[in-house]
Residue, then its C-alpha position, 0 to 999 in steps of 0.5 A: x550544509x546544513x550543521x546542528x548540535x543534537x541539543x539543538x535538534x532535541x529541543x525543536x521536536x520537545x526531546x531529551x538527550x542522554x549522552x553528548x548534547x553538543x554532537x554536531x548533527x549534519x544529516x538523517x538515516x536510517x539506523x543501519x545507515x547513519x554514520x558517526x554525525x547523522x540521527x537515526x530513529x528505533x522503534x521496535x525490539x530489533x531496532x533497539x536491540x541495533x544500538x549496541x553496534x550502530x555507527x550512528x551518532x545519536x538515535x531517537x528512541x521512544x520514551x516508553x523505552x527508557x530504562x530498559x536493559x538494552x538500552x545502556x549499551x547503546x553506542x549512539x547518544x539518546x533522545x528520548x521522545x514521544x514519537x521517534x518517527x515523527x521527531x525523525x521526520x522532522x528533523x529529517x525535513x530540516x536537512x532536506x528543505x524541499x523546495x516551495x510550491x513554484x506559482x507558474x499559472x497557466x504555460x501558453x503551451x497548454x490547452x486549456x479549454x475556453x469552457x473550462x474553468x481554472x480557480x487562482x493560483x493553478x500550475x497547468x504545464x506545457x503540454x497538459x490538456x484541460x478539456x471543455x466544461x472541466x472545473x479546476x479549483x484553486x491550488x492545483x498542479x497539472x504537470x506534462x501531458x496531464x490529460x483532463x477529459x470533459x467535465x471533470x471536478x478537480x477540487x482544491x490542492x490537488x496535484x496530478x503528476x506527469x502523464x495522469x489521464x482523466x477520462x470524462x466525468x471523473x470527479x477529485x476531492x480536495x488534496x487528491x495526489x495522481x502519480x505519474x501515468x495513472x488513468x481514472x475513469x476508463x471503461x470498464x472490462x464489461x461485455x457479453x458473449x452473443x451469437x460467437x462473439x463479445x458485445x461491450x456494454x456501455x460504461x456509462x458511469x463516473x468515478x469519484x476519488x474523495x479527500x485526501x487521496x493518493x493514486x499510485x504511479x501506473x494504477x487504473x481504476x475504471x469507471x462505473x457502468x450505471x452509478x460511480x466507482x468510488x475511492x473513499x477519503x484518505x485511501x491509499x493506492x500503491x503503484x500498479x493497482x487496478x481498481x474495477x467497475x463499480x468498486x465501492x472503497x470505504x475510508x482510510x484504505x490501504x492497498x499495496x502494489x499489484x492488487x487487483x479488484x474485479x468488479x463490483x468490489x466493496x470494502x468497509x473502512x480500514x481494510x488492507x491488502x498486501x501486494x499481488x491480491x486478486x480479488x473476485x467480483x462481487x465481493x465484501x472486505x469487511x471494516x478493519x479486514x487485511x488480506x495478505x500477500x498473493x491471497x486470491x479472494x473469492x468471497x467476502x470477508x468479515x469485518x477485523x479478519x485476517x485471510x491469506x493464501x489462495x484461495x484466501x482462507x482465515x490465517x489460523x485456519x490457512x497456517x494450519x493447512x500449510x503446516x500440515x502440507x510442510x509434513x507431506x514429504x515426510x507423511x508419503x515416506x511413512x506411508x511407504x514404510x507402512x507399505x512396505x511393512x504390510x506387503x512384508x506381514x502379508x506375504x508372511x500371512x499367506x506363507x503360513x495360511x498355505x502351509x499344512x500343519x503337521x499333525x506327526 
């Protein structure tokens, strides 16, 4: 087990301590998890406002932060720092070493094609299959049952967990991550409605996933009809996402689980989707655009705008629709009353249009 003094922990990530320097730190947590020798890391108002009762026995805390009220209370000791996550991940990684990348090669249980080219320093597994013309570069990992089709480029430090199928032609920018059971490059959902029955159409286009990509474990993205679907570099795909035909993504990317794009699909840079969005063929998430949970996009989005619901509207425009749905119970009661009063006054009307005046 791994033992170090907070002071000691404190200077490795440029930190300060306030409170007890030689703590002995065996472990990292979360704040609501950490016990009485384990780190832990606030970020925001409620994170802070946790110290007061926190087990933990030191936190990270940011150092714009220092002198606020709440903090004296503070049962943890303190270490202030510029960026509580990153101190926290790093000290997080010397309780955790993870295990250095294994040099394996080639198992004699994998197929490797003779045409296929495999840079230095490659894992490929027992029971991956690497077929004719594919281009490997250096430093990657096929784990089992990997599935590399024909004439598929896989550049430098990528790693395709268990189960990844490529399709033909599929292209991997470098340091791309493929989790486990993902496919990449199937046909796309292309057909027509002739003479009482669906005729497919030729999906005869590629995908390509740039730099620093990481696909999801279960996530499907289809290949182009004519040119490449694209992923652009640094995106980032939750498990169980499916992205169509044709789909253009920009940089940088993000998109929870459970988002599906139809066909054709273009996004700028920056852009994010909460878990469950659908969203229609043809459509255009501006640079900078968040689409919320469950929202159901069915036209495109302008550039820095937040939409949610279904169907997706502006979040002003849609929280003032839900606020106004939340008074219908009430409204419907009001309305019954007013109801009821007007049967009440019309019937009182008509009582006295119906009775003769006496002119005595």
């Amino acid at each position: 087990m791994i033992v170090a003094t907070l002071e000691s922990l404190a200077r490795c990530v440029d930190g300060e301590v306030v409170g007890k320097a030689a703590l002995e730190i065996r472990g990292a947590a979360s704040l609501d998890k950490a016990g009485p020798q384990e780190i832990a890391f606030a970020v925001d108002d409620r994170n802070l406002r946790s110290l007061m009762s926190s087990p933990a026995g030191a936190c990270f805390v940011g150092r714009a932060h220092r002198g606020l009220e709440i903090l004296k209370g503070a049962r943890p000791s303190l270490v202030f720092v510029d960026d509580p996550l990153d101190a926290f991940v790093a000290v997080l990684k010397q309780f955790r070493p993870q295990a250095a990348r294994p040099s394996l090669g080639i198992s004699s249980d994998a197929h490797v094609d003779p045409t296929a080219v495999i840079g230095p320093d490659c894992n490929i597994y027992a029971g991956a299959f690497v077929d004719a013309g594919a281009v490997i570069a250096s430093r990657c990992d096929l784990y089992p049952g990997v599935y590399v089709g024909r004439n598929c480029r896989i550049d430098d430090d990528c790693v395709l967990h268990p189960n990844v199928v490529l399709y033909h032609d599929v292209v991997l920018g470098q340091r791309v991550i493929v989790h486990a059971s993902a496919v990449v490059g199937a046909d796309g959902f292309g057909y027509r409605f002739r003479e009482g029955r669906f005729e497919k159409i030729p999906q005869l286009g590629w995908v390509e996933i740039h730099d620093d990509c990481e696909i999801g474990a279960c996530s499907t993205i289809d290949r182009g009809m004519i040119g490449p679907t694209v992923i652009g570099a640094g995106t980032k795909l939750d498990n169980l996402v499916m992205i169509g035909h044709n789909c253009e993504l920009g940089r940088h990317n993000a998109f929870a689980s459970q988002v599906g794009l139809a066909g054709s699909v273009t996004t700028g840079d920056y852009v994010r989707c909460a878990g469950q969005v659908g969203i229609a063929d043809h459509v255009h998430l501006g640079q900078g655009s968040t689409v919320g949970a469950k929202a159901g996009v069915h036209k495109s989005i302008p550039a820095g705008e937040t939409h949610i619901g279904a169907p997706a509207r502006p979040e002003k425009e849609e929280f003032r629709i839900m606020m106004a749905t939340a008074k219908v119970p009430e409204m419907r009661k009001q309305l019954r009353e007013l109801e009821t009063r007007m049967n009440t006054l019309t019937q009182q009307l008509e009582q006295l249009t119906s009775t003769p005046l006496d002119h005595g």
